[in-house]
SEGUMI-11199 format. One record per residue: residue number from 1; residue in one letter; chain; z, y, x of N, C-alpha, C in turn. Coordinates in steps of 0.001 Angstrom, whole numbers. Atoms other than C-alpha are relative to their C-alpha. Layout:
{rec NUM A A {Z Y X} {Z Y X} {Z Y X}} ...
***
This chain:
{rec 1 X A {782 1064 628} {6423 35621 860} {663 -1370 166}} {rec 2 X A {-583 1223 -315} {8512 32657 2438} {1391 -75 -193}} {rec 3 X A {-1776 493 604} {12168 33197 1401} {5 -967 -711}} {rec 4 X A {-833 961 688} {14116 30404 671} {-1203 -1270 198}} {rec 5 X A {805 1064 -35} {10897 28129 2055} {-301 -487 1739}} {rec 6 X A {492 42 -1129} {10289 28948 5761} {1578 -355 771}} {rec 7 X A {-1447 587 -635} {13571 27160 8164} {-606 -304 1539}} {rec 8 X A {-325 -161 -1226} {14398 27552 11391} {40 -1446 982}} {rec 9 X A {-381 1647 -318} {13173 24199 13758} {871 -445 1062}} {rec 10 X A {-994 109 -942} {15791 24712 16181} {1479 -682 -456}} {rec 11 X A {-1504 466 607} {19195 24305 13879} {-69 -413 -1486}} {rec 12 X A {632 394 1343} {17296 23727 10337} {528 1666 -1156}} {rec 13 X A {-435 -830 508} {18806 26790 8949} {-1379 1484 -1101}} {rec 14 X A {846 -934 846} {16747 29216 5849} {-256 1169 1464}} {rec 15 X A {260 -1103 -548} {14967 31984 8049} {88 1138 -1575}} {rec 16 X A {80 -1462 1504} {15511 35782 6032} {-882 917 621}} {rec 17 X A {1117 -1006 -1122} {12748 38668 6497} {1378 784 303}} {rec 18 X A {-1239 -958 -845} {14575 41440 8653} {-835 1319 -374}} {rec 19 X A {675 -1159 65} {12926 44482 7679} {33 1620 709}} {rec 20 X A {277 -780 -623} {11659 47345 9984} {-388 1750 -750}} {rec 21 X A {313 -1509 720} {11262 51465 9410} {-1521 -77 397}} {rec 22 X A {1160 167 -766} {7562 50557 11068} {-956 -278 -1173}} {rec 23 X A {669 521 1068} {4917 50718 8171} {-1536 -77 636}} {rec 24 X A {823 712 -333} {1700 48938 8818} {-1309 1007 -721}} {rec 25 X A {970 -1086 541} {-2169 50507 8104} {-211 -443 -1196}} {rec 26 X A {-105 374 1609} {-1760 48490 5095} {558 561 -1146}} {rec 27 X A {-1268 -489 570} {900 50305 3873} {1146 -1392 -225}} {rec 28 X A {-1148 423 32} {3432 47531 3970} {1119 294 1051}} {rec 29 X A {-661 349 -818} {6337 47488 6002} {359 -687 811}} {rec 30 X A {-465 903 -1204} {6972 45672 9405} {1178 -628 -228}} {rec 31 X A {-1090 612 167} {9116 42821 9031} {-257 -1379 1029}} {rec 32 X A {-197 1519 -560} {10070 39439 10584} {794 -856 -487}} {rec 33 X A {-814 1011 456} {11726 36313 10103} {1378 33 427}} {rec 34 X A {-1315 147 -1056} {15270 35658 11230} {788 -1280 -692}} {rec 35 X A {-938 1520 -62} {17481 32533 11878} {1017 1132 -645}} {rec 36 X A {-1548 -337 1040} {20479 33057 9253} {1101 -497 924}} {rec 37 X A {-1021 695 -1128} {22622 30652 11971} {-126 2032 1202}} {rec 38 X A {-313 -485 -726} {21437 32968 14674} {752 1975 -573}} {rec 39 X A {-389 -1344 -1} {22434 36414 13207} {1153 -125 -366}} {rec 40 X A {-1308 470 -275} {25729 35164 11689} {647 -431 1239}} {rec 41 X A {-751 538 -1339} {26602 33586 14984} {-200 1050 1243}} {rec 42 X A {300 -1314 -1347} {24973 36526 17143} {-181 -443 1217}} {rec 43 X A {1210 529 -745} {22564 34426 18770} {1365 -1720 1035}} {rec 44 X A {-781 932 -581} {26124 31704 19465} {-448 -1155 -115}} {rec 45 X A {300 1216 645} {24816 29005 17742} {-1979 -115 -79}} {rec 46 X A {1515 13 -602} {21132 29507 17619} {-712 1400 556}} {rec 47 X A {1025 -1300 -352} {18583 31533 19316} {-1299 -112 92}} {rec 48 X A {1624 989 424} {15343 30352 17984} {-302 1938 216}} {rec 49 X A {483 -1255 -209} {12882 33601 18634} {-82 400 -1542}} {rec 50 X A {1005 -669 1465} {11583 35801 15494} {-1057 -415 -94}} {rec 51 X A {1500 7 -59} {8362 35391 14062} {-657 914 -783}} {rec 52 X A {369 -723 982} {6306 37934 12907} {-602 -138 -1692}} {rec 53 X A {-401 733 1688} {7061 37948 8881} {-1604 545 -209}} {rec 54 X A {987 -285 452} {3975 40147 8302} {-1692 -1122 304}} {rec 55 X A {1510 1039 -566} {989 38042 10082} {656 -1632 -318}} {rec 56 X A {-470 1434 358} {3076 34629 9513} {-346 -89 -1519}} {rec 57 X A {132 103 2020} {2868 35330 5537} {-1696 263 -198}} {rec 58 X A {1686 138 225} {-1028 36172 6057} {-528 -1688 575}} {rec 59 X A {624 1177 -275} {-1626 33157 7968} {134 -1399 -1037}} {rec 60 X A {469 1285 321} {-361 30766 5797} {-414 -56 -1497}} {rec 61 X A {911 -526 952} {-1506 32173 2850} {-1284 -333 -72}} {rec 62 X A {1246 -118 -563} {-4985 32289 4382} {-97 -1541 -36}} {rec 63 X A {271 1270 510} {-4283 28515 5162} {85 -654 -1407}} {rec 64 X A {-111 172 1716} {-3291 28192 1385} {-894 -457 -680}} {rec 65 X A {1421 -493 1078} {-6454 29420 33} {-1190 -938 583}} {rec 66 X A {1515 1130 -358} {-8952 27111 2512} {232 -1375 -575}} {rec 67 X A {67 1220 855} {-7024 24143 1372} {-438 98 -1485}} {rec 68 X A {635 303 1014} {-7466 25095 -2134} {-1668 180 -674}} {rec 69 X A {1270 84 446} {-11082 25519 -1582} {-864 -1139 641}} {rec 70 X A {686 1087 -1085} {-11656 22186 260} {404 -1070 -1088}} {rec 71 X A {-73 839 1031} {-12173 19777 -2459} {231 -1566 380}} {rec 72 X A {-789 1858 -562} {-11568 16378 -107} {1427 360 -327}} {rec 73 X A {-1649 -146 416} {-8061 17421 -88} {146 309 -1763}} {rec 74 X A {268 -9 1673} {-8042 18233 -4098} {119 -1458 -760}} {rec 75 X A {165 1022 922} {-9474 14890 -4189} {1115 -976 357}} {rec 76 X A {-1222 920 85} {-6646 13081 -2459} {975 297 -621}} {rec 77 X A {-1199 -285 950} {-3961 14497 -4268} {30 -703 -925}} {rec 78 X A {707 446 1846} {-6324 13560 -7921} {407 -1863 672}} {rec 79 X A {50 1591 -494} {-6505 9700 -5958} {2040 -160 122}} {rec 80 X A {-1793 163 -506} {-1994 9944 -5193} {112 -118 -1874}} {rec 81 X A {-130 -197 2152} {-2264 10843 -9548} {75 -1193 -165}} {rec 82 X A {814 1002 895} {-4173 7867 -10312} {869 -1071 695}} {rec 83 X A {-618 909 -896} {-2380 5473 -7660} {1147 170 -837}} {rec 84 X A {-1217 283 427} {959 6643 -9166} {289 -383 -1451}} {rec 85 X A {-55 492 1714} {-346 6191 -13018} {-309 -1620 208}} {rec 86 X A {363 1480 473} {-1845 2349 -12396} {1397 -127 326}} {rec 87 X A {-1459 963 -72} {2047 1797 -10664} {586 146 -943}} {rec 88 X A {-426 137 1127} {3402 3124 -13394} {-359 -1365 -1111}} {rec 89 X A {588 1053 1258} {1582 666 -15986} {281 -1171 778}} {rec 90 X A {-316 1408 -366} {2410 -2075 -13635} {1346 -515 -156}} {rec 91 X A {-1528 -99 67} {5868 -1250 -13637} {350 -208 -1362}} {rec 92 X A {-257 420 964} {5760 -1078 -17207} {223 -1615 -311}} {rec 93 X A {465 1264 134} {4405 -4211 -17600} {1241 -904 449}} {rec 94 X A {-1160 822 -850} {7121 -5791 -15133} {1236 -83 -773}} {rec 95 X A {-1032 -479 346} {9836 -3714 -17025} {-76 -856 -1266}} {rec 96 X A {210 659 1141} {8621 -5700 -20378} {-65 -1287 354}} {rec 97 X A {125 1213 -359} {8465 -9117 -18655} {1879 -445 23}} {rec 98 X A {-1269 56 -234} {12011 -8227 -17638} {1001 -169 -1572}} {rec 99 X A {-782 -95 1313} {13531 -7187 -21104} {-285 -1567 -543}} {rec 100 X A {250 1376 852} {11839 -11098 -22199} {966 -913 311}} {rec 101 X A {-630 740 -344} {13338 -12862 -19833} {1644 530 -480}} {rec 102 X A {-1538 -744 607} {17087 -10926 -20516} {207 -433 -1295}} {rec 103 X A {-281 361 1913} {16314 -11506 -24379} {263 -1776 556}} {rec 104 X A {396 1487 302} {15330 -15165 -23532} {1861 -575 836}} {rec 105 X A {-1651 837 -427} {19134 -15985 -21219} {896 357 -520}} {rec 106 X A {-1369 -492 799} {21270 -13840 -23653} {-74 -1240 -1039}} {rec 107 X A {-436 1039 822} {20546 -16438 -26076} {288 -1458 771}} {rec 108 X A {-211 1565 -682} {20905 -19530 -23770} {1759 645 -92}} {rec 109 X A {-1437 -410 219} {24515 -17475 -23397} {579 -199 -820}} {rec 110 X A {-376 -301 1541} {24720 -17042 -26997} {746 -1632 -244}} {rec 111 X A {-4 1434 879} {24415 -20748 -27952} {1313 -676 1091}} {rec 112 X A {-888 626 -675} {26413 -22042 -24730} {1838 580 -503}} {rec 113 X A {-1461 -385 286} {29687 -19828 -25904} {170 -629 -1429}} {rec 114 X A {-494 846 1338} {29535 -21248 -29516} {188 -1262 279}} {rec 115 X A {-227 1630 -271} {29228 -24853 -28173} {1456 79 364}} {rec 116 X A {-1626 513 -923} {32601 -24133 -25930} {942 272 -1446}} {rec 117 X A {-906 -163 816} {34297 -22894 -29202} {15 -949 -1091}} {rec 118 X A {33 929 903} {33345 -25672 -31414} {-210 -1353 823}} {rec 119 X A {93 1052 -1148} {34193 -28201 -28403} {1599 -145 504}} {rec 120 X A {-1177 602 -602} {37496 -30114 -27849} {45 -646 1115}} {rec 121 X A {-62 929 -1178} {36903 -32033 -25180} {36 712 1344}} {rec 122 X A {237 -645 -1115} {37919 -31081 -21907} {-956 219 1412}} {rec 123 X A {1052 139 -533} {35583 -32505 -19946} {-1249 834 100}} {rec 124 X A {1268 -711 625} {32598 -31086 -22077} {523 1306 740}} {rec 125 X A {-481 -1758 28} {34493 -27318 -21897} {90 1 1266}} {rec 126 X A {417 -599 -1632} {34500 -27320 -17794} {-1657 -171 488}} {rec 127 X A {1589 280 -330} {30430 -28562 -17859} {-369 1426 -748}} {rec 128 X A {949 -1557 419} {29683 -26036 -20348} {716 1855 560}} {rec 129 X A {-789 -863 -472} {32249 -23450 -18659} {-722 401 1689}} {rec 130 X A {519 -41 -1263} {30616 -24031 -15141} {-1647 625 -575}} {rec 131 X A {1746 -335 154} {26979 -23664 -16934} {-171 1604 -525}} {rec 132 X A {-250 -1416 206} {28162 -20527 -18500} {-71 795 1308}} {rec 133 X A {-594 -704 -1031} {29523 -18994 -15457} {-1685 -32 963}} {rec 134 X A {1668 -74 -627} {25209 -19809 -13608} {-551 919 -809}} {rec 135 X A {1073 -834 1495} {23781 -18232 -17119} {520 1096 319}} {rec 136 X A {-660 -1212 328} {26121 -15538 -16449} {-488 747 1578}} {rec 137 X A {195 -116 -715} {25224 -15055 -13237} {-1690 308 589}} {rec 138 X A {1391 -152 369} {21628 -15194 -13651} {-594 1421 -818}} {rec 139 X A {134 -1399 262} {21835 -12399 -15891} {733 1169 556}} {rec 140 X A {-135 -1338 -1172} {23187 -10349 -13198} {-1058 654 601}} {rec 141 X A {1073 -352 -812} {20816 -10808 -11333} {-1717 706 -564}} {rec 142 X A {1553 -408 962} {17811 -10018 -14379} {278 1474 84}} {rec 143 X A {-269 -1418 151} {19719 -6809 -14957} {-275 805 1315}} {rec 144 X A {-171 -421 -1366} {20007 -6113 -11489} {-1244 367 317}} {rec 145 X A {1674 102 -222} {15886 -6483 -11065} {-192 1758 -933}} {rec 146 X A {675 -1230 1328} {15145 -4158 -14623} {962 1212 832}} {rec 147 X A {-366 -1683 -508} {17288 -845 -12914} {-100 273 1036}} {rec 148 X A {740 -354 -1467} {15710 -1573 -9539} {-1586 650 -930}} {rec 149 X A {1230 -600 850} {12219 -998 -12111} {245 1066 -321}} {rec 150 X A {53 -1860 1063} {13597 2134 -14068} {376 651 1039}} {rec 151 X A {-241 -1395 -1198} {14904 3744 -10620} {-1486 245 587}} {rec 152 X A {1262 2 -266} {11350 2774 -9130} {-699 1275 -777}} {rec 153 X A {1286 -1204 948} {9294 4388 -12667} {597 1509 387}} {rec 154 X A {-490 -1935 -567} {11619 7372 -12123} {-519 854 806}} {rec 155 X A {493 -774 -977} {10432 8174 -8944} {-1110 368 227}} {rec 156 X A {1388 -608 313} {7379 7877 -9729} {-647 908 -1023}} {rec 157 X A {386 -1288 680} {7283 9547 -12741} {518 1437 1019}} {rec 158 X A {-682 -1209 -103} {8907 12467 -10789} {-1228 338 1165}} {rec 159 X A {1107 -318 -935} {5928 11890 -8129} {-1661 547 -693}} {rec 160 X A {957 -403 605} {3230 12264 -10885} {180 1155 -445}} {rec 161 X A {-360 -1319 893} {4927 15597 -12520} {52 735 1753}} {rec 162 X A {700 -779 -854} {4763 16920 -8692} {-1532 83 428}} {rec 163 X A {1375 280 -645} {1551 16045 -7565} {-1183 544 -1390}} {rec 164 X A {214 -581 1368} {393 17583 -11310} {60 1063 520}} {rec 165 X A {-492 -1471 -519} {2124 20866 -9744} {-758 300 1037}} {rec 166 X A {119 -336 -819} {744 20907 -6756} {-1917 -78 -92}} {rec 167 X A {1491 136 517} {-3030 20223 -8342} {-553 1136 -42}} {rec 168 X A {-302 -855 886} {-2248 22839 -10378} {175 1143 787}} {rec 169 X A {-267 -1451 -1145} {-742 25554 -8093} {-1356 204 1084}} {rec 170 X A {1281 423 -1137} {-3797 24582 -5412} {-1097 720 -870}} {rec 171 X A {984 -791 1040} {-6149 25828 -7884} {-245 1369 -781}} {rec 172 X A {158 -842 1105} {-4759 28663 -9845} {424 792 1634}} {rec 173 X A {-387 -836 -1404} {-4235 30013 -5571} {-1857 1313 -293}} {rec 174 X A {1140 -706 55} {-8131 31177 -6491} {81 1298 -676}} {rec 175 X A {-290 -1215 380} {-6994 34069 -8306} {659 687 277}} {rec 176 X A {-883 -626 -1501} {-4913 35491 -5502} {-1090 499 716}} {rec 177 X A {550 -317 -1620} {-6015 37405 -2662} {1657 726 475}} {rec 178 X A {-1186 -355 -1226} {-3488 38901 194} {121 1162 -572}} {rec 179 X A {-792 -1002 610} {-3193 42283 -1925} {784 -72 -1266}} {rec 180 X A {-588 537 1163} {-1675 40520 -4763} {1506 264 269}} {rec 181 X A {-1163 -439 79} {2056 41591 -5001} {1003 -966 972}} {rec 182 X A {-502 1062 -731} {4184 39734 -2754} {794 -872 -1254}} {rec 183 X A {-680 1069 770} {6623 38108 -5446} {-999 -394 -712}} {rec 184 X A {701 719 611} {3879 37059 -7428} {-936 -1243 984}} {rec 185 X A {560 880 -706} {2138 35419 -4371} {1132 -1293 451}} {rec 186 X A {-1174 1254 -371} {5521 33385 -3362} {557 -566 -1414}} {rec 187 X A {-196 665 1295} {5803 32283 -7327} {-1278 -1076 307}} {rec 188 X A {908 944 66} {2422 31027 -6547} {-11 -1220 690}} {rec 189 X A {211 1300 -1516} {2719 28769 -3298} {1336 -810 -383}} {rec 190 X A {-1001 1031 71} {5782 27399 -4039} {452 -1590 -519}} {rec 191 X A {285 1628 728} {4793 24620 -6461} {-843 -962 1034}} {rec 192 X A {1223 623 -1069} {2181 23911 -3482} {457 -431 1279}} {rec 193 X A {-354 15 -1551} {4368 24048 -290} {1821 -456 -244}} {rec 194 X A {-1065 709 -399} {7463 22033 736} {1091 847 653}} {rec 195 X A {-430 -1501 -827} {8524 24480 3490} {-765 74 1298}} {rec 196 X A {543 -532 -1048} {7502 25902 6676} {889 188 960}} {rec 197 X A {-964 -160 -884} {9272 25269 9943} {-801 958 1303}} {rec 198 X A {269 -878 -1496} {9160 27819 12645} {115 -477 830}} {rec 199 X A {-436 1176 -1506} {9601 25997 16271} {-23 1393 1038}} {rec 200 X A {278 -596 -887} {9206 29359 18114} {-1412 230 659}} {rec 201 X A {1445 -235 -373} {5583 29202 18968} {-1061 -724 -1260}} {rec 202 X A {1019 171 1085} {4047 27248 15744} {595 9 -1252}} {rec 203 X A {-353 -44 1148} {4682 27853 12268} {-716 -1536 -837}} {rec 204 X A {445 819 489} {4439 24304 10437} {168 -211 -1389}} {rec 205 X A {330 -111 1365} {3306 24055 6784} {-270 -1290 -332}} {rec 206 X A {305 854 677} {4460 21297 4761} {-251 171 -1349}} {rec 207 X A {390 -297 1263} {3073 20587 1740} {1079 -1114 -745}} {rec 208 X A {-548 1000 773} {4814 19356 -1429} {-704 -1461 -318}} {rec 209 X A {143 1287 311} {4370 15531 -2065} {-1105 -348 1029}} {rec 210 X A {968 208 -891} {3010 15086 1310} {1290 -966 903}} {rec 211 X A {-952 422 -651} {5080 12968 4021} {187 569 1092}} {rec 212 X A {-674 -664 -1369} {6793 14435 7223} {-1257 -97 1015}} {rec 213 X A {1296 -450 -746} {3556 13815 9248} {-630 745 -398}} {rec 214 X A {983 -183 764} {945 15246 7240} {643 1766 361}} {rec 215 X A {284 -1455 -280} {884 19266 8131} {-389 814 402}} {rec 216 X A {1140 -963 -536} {-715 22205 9236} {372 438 410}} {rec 217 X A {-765 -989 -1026} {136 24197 12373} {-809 791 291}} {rec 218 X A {600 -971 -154} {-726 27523 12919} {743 635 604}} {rec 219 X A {-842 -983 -911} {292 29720 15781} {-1350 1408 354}} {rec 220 X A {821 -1023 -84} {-1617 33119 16345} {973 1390 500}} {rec 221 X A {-879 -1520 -577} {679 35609 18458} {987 5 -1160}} {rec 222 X A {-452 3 988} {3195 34698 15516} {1360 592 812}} {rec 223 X A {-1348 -356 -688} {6346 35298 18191} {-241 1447 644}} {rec 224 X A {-548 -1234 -37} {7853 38350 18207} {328 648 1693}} 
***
């Protein structure tokens, strides 16, 4: 259920299941996690413990399904939406203030380079040469502002199209239960979950578009 999501918090390394001849009253097969460092290295480089793959993939599953039936959480996510659509529109807004001003010093540019070319005087041509060279400089700095804005909207658009996903995945978890196929259950969580670090005694479940604090620890005889 956690390939390619659950990592090892000893060396950071993908944990892989390890699979056992030991079949369960479920009928699945006994499996566990394993450090990819430690079995390549043969325990040289790390030796983080196992964790049991079978009860680790129920537990956080299980946690999965209470978050998506706990509608405070639901609602902060819907509140992160709405927070990242008004920045958006502010940003717009900013991003269109920006393009005015840019229109409005390209022409102060405009007019100052025709003056220097229809201008003999040397005098004049180092005043308007020095005033150029501020105007020019000025619109460095406008440009410079407007692709600090479009890297900004970016990120946020890219924070509204997750936090969409993770609404989304959180919700459609209700038509799951724990006999649901395993690849279809790890298609499901994945839009929902960040990853899951093992530490040897707690399995920690981050969620997507959540920050490095914000997670859920669950330990339950998970070590092997």
């Amino acid at each position: 259920l956690l390939s390619g999501i659950i990592r090892c918090g000893q060396c950071g390394a993908y944990m892989r299941p390890k699979m056992f001849a030991r079949v369960l009253e479920n009928g699945d097969r006994s499996f566990s996690y394993l450090c990819e460092t430690k079995d390549r290295s043969h325990k040289q480089q790390c030796d983080m413990c196992n964790a049991d793959g079978n009860l680790l993939d129920k537990m956080v599953f299980d946690e999965l399904m209470k978050l998506s039936r706990r509608h405070k959480e639901l609602e902060s996510f819907h509140q992160k939406l709405r927070d990242n659509y008004t920045k958006n529109e502010t940003t717009d807004d900013a991003m269109a203030r920006q393009d005015k001003f840019i229109a409005t010093k390209q022409k102060e540019i405009d007019k100052l380079v025709k003056a220097l070319k229809n201008n003999d005087n040397q005098r004049t041509i180092t005043l308007l040469s020095n005033e150029l060279e501020k105007l020019a400089a000025e619109m460095d700095d406008l440009i410079a502002k407007q692709n600090e804005l479009k890297a900004s909207k970016g990120e946020s658009d890219l924070h509204i199209e997750d936090e969409k996903s993770i609404i989304k995945g959180l919700k459609n978890l209700y038509k799951y239960t724990a006999s649901t196929p395993k690849q279809q259950l790890s298609k499901a969580i994945k839009p929902v979950l960040n990853c899951v670090i093992w530490d040897g005694e707690f399995a920690h479940i981050y969620l997507a578009g959540t920050s490095p604090e914000e997670k859920i620890s669950v330990c339950k005889q998970i070590k092997e």
